[in-house]
Backbone as CSV, one residue per row, in Angstrom:
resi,resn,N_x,N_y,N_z,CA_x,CA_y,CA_z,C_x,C_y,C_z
1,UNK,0.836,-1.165,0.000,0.000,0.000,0.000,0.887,1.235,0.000
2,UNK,0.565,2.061,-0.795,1.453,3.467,-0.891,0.138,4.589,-0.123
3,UNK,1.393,5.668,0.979,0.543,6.259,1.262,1.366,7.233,0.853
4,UNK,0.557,8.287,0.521,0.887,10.031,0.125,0.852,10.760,1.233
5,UNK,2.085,11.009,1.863,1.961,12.255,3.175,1.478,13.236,2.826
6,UNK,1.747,14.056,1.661,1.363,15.094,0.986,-0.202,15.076,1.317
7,UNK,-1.162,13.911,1.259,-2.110,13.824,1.404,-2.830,13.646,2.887
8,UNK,-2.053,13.532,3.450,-2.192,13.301,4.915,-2.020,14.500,5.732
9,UNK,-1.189,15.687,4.917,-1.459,16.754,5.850,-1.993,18.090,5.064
10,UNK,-2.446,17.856,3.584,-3.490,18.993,3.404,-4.639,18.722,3.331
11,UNK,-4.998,17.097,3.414,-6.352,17.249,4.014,-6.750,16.638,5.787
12,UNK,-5.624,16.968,6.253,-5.682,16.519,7.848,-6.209,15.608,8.125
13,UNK,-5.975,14.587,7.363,-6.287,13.104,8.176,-4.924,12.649,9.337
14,UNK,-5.554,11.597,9.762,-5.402,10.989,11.239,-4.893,9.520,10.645
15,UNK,-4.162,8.943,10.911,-2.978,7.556,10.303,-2.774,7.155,11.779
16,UNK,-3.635,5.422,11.843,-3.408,5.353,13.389,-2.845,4.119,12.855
17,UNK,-2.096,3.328,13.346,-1.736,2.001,13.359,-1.823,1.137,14.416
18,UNK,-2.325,-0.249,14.456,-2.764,-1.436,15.510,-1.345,-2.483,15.319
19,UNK,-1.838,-3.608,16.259,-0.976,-4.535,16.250,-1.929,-5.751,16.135
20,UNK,-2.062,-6.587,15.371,-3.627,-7.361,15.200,-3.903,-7.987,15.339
21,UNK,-3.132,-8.393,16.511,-3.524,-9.622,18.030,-3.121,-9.566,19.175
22,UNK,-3.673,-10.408,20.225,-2.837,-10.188,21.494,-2.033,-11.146,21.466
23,UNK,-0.572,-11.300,22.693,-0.073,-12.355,22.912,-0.459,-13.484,22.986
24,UNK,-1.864,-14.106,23.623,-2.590,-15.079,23.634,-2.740,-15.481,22.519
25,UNK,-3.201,-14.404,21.134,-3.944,-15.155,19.585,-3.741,-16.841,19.332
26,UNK,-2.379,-16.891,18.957,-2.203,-17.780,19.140,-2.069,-18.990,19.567
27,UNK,-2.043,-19.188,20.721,-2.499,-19.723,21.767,-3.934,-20.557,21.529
28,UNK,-4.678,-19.232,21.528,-6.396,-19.561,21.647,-6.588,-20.136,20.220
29,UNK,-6.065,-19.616,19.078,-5.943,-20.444,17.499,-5.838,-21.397,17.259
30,UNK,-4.932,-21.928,17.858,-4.168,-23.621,18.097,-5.247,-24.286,18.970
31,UNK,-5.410,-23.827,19.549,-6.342,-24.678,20.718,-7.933,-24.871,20.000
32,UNK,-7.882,-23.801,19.061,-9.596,-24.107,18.650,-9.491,-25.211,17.580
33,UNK,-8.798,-24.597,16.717,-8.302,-25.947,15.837,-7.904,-27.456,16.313
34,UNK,-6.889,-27.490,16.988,-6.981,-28.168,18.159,-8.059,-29.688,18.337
35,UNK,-9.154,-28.549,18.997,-10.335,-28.785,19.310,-11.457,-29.049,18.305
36,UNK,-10.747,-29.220,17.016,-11.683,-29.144,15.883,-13.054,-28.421,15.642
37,UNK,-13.093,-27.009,16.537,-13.698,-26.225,16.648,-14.117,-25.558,15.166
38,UNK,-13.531,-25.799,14.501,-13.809,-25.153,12.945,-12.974,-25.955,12.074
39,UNK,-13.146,-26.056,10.861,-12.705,-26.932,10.075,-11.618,-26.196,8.776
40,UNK,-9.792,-26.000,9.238,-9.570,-25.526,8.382,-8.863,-26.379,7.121
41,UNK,-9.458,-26.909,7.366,-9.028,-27.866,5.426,-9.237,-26.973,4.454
42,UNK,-10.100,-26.594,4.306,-10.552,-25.977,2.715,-9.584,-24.508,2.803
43,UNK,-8.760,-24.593,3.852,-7.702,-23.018,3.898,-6.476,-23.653,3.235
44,UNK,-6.163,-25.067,3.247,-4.916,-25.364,3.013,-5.506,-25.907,1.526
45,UNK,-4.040,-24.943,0.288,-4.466,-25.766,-0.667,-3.185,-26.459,-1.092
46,UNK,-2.219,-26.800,-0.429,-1.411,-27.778,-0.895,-0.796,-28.214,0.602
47,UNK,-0.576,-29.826,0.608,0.134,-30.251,1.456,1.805,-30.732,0.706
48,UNK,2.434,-30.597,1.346,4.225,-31.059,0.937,5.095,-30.772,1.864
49,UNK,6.084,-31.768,1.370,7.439,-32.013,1.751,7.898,-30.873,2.393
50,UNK,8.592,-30.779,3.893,9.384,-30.042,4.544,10.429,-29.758,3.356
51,UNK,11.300,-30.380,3.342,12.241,-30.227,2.022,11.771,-29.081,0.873
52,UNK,10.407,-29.072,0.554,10.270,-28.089,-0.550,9.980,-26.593,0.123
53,UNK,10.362,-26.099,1.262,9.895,-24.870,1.981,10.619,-23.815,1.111
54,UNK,11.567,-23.657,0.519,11.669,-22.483,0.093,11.379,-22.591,-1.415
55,UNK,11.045,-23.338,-2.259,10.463,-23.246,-3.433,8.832,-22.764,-3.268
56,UNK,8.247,-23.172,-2.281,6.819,-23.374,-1.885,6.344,-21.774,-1.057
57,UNK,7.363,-21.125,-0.742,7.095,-19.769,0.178,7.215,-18.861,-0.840
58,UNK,8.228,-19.326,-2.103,8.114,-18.349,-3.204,6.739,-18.504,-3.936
59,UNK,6.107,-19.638,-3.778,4.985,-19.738,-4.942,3.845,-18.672,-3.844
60,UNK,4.104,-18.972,-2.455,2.895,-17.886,-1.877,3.198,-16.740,-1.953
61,UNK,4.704,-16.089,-2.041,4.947,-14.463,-2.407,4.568,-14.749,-3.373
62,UNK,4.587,-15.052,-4.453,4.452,-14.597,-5.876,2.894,-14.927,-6.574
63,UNK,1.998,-15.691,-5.537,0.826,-16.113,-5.305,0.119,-16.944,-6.738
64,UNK,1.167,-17.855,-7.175,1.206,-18.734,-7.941,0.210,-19.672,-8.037
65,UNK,-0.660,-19.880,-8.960,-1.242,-21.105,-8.974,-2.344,-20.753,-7.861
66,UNK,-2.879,-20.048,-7.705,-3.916,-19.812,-6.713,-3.714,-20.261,-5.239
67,UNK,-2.595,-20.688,-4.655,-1.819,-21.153,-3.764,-2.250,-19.709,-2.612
68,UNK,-2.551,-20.271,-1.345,-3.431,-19.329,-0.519,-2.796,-19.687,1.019
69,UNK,-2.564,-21.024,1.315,-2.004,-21.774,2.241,-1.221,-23.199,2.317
70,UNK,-0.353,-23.140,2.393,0.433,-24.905,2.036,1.017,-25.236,3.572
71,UNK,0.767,-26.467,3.586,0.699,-27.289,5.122,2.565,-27.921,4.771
72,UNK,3.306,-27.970,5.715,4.360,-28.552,5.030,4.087,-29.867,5.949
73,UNK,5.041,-30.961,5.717,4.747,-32.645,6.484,6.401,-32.136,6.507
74,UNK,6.913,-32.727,7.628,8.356,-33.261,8.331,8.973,-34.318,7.551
């Protein structure tokens, strides 16, 4: 996202920034899943090889192949 300061102070807007979880998030994430509290299969669209992690992190920067989430196996 590009922001224009120029634009931020002749029309006096306000630029607040968050942090977009608490320490817990995680925690409570794992545990719901976990708990099979919700079902995230249909988030993961590829499972693979530990071994392929850095071929596989480029296909999600570069958002290849409709690739959204990949599960790696050990």
């Amino acid at each position: 996202m590009r922001l224009n300061v120029l634009d931020i102070v002749t029309k006096e807007l306000d630029v607040k920034g968050l942090y977009a979880y608490s320490p817990d998030s995680f925690t409570r994430a794992f545990n719901i899943i976990k708990d099979h509290k919700i079902d995230v299969k249909p988030l993961i669209t590829n499972v693979l090889p530990l071994e392929e992690v850095k071929t596989r992190f480029e296909m999600l920067h570069q958002k290849k192949h409709g690739v959204f989430k990949i599960l790696l196996k050990p």
